[in-house]
C-alpha positions in Angstrom: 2.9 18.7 19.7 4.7 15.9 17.5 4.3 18.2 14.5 6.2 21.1 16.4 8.8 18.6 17.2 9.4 17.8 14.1 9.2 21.3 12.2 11.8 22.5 14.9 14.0 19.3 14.1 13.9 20.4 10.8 14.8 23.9 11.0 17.6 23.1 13.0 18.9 20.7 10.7 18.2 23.5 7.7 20.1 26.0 9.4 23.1 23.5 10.1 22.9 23.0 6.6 22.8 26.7 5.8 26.0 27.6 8.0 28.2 24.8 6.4 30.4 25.7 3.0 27.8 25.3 0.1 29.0 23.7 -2.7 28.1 26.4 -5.9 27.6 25.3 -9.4 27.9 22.2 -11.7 31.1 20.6 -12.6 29.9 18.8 -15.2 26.2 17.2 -16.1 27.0 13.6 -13.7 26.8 16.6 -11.1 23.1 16.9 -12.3 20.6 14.6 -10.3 17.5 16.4 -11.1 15.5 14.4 -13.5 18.5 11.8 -14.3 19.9 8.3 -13.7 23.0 10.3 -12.0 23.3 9.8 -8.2 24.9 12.2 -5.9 28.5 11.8 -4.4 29.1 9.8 -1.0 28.2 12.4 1.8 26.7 15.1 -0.6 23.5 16.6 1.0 21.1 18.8 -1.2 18.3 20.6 0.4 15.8 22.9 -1.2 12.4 24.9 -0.6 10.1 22.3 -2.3 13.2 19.7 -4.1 13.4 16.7 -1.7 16.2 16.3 0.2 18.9 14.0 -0.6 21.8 11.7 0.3 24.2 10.3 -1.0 24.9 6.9 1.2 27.7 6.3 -1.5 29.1 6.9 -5.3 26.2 4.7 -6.6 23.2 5.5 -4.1 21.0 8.0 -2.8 17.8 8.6 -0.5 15.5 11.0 -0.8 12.8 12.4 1.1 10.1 15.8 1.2 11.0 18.3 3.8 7.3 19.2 3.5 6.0 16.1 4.0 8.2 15.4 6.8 7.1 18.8 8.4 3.8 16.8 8.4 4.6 13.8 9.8 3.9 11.7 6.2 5.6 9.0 5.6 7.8 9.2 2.3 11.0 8.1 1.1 12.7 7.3 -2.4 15.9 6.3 -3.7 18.3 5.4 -6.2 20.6 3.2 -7.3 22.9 3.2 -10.0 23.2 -0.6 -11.9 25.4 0.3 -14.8 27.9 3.3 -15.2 29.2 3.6 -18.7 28.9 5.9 -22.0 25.6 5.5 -20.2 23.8 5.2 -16.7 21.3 3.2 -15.8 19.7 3.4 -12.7 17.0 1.9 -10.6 14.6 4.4 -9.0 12.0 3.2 -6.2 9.8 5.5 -3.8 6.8 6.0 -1.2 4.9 8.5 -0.3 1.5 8.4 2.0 -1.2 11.3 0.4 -1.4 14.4 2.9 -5.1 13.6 2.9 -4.1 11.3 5.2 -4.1 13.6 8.3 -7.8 13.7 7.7 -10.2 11.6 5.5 -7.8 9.2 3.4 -6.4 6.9 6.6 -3.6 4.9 4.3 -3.7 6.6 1.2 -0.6 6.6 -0.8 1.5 5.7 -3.9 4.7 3.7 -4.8 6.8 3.4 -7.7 9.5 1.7 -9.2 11.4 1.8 -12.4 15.0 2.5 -14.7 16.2 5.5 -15.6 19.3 5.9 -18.0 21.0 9.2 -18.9 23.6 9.2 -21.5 26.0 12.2 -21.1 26.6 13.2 -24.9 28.7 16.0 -23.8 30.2 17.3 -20.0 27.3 19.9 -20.8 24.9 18.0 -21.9 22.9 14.4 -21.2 19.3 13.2 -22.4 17.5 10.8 -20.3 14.8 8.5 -20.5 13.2 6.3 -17.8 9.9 4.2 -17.2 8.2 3.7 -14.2 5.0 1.3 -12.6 3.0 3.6 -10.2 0.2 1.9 -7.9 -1.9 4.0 -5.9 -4.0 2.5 -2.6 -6.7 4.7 -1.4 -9.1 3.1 0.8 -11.6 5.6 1.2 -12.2 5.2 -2.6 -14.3 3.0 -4.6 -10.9 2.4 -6.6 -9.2 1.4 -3.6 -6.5 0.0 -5.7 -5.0 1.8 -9.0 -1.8 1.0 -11.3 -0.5 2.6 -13.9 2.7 3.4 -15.7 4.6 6.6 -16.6 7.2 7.4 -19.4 9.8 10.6 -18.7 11.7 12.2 -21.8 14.0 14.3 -20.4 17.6 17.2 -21.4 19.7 18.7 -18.9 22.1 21.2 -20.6 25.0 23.4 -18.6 25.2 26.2 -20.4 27.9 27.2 -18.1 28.7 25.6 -15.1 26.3 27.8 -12.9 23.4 28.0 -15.1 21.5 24.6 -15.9 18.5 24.3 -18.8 15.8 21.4 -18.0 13.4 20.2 -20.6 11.6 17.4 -19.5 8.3 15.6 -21.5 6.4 13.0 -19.0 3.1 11.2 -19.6 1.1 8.8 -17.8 -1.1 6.0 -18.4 -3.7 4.7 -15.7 -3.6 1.0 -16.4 -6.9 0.3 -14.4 -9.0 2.4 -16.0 -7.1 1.9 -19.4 -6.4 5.8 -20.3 -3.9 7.6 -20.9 -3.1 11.2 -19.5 -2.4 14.3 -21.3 1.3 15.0 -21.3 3.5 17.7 -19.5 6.3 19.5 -20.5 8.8 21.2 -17.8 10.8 24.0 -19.1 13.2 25.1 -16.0 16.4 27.4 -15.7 18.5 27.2 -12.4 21.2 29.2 -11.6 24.2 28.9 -9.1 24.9 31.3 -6.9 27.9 31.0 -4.7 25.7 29.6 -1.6 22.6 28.3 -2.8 20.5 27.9 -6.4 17.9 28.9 -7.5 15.0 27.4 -10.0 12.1 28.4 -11.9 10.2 27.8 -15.2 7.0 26.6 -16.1 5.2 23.2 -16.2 2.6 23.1 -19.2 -0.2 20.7 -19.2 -3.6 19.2 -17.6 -2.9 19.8 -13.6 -6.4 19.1 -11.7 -6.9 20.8 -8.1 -8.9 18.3 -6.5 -12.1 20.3 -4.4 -11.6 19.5 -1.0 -15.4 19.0 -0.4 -15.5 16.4 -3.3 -12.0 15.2 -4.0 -13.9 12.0 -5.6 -15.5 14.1 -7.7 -13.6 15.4 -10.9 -16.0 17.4 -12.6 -15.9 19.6 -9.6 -11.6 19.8 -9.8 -10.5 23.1 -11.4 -8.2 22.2 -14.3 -5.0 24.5 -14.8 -2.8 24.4 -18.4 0.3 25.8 -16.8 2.0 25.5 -12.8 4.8 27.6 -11.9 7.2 26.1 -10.8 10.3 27.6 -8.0 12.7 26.3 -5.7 15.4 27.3 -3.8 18.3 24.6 -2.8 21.5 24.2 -1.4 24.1 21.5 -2.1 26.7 20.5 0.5 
């Protein structure tokens, strides 16, 4: 009954959303908070498919959180705040977010983060950004209940015009507990602007594992994929 609730909640909120004057297009790459140290403007809402939602509480700061992990009642939020606006900007990113496995066997599974991001905007069209993160992971239904690690992000955002955005992002982990380090992945991702919502897709290439739900301990029985889609539709308000 609560997850009805809150699906209807949501879609209420969506279609809100959906009937107010989208914003279309990129002014210049600040506009761009997808895999940067930008935030959004005070009051700008951006709402997408399977892109987190986000806020901006102000110039400098921004919330996020999943509408799919809201729609089942997981607990998640992130955030960001810009520390230093000049010919770069540096940022301090921060986030939550309980595992779905949750709803069944993994009762308080879940990882945080924390870390800076800086993007440095070489042109209006163009910014590269690089930021470093410490990741620990609680799972108490494993015999690792406790896990740390640290991730790297390489990252380009180009406008080739102000309605079509190129992403190319390079991002690597390394598990600090077990002391190895993770094949990396490499987003490649177009988005275009249409006059009341964009729309994103491209390809993630890479080591993804999809855990088997009978043995999700178990990774020799995980099927391993070299490249995920990846899609999204979003709005920006």
């Amino acid at each position: 009954m609560r997850r009805s609730a809150a699906g209807q909640a949501l879609l209420c909120v969506a279609l809100l959303l959906v009937s107010a004057t989208a914003s279309a297009g990129w002014k210049n790459v600040r506009r761009v908070t997808q895999s940067t140290a930008f935030t959004a403007e005070k009051g700008e809402v951006q709402i997408g498919i399977f892109a987190p939602l986000t806020y901006g509480i102000s110039e400098r700061v921004l919330v996020q959180t999943h509408p799919l992990y809201d729609l089942l009642l997981t607990p998640n939020l992130a955030g960001r705040v810009m520390m230093w606006d000049g010919p770069a900007v540096v940022s301090m990113s921060a986030g939550y977010a309980q595992s779905v496995l949750q709803l069944t066997e993994r009762k308080g599974a879940g990882e945080s983060y924390v870390g800076p991001v800086a993007s440095w905007p070489i042109l209006e069209s163009l910014a590269v950004t690089a930021a470093v993160r410490y990741a620990a992971h609680i799972d108490p239904g494993s015999a690792d209940v406790w896990r740390h690690g640290m991730s790297w992000q390489f990252a380009a955002q180009w406008l080739a015009t102000q309605d079509d955005l190129v992403i190319v992002s390079y991002d690597q982990r390394r598990d600090l507990t077990m002391s190895e380090t993770q094949k990396p992945s490499v987003l490649l991702m177009y988005a275009h602007a249409f006059d009341l919502f964009h729309v994103a897709g491209g390809v993630n290439i890479g080591q993804f594992r999809l855990r088997d739900q009978q043995a999700p301990d178990d990774p020799t029985r995980a099927a391993t994929w070299p490249i995920m889609p990846v899609i999204d539709l979003w709005w920006r308000f």
